[in-house]
C-alpha positions, 0 to 999 in steps of 0.5 A: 458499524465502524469498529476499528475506533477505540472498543471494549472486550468481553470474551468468555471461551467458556460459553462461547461468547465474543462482545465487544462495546462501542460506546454504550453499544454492546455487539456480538460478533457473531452478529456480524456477516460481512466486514470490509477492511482497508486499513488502521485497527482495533483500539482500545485507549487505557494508558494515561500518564507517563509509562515505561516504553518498554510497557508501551510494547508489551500493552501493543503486544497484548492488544495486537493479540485481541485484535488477532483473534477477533479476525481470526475468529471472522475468518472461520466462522465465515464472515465474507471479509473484503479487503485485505485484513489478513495480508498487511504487507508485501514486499516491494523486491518480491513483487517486482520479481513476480510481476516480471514472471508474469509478463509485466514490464518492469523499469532496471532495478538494483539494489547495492550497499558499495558505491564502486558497483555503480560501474555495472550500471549504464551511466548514461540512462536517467534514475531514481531511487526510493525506499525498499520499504514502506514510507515512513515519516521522521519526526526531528525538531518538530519537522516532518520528513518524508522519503518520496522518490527522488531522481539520482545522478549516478555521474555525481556519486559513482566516484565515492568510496563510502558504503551505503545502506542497501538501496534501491535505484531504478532506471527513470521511465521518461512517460506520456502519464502516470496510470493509478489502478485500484482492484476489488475482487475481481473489479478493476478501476483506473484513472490517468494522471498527467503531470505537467511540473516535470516532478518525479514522484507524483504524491510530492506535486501541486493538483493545479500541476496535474491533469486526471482522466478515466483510463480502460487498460487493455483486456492483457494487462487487467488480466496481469494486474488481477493474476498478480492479485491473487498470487500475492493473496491480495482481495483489493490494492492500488497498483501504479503504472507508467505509460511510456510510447510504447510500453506499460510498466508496472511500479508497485502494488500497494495492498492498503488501496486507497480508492477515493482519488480513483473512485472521485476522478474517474467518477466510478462510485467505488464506494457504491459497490463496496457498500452493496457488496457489504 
């Protein structure tokens, strides 16, 4: 049963029951054993009409609330939940900074707000930058733009007095492809990606111009992968990686995990598993 549609409540801490209705369909919660969780959440659509934003906030407080208690509620009357209904987020700068610690090879990454320390970074590699956060769309006009990687000349900027937001740069890893890992539990899947347009960042590029195959990461790396995994309490993600001549380097995990690209390329069936483990 789908549940992250628009439901209705009943509650009564009384008695001790917890119903929620799909449709015309009332369910317990208690009824439920297993719950797997990628992303989006529990909707409930009540507002017509114009309303005040600040409204707006207090109606989303109040449903986030709900929502809250109902996993709380799975949590500990022992519903097996998969997937990462309790860790939403993680932060990019933390995770870099954890997988160096755990062996993995990072690209030379900075973050700096004044355009005069630029001269403590080595002009002479190739970079790029990105956002510190998640992507977010921006809405002006009716045109929609997206933060996607970008590369960055250092040699056309470091001479600019203005200060900047804090950004992110990373030294441009000139790689053989691109590898794409989705973990669940403790499962790991991976394809390879091979780009032949010379873009940067991957999501930003034509399918005619890419290439996919099935990947088997070597026994440390998998092991590394699921170690970061479980530090950051993550039950299942996506992780990107970059293949160069000689080295792996870990990008970034994303704890959301979008699987079908991995699952449909590499012919693995994830959905298979994850339904048989539901």
């Amino acid at each position: 049963m789908r549940i992250n549609i628009s439901i209705k409540f009943f509650f009564d801490l009384k008695d001790n029951v917890f119903k929620i209705s799909i449709g015309d369909v009332e369910y317990k919660l208690e009824d439920f054993s297993s719950v797997f969780y990628r992303n989006g959440g529990i909707y409930y659509n009540t507002i017509t009409g114009e309303i005040d934003s600040s409204l707006v906030d207090f109606y989303n407080s109040e449903l986030r609330s709900i929502s809250d208690f109902i996993y709380y509620y799975f949590k500990v009357n022992g519903v097996r939940v998969f997937g990462n209904l309790f860790t939403k987020e993680v932060n990019k700068l933390e995770v870099l900074l954890l997988a160096k610690s755990l062996g993995l090879k990072i690209p030379d990454t900075y973050v700096l707000s004044r355009m005069n320390d630029l001269g403590q970074i080595d002009m002479s590699q190739d970079y790029i930058t990105k956002a510190v956060s998640e992507m977010k769309p921006i809405i002006i006009e009716d045109d929609l733009y997206l933060n996607y990687t970008h590369a960055l000349d250092l040699n056309s900027i470091h001479n600019k007095k203005e200060n900047i937001i804090p950004s992110l740069i990373q030294r441009k890893i000139h790689c053989l492809y691109e590898i794409r890992v989705f973990f669940f539990e403790k499962q790991i899947w991976a394809i390879a990606t091979f780009d032949f347009s010379g873009g940067v960042d991957i999501r930003n590029i034509k399918e005619k111009d890419k290439k996919y195959l099935p990947f088997v990461l070597p026994p440390e790396l998998k092991r590394r992968i699921l170690k970061l995994a479980r530090k950051l309490d993550l039950k299942c993600g996506t992780v990107d990686l970059l293949k160069s001549d000689e080295e792996y380097y870990f990008l970034e995990v994303n704890p959301l995990g979008q699987f079908h690209q991995v699952s449909h390329y590499g012919n693995y069936q994830i959905e298979k598993y994850i339904a048989d483990l539901l």
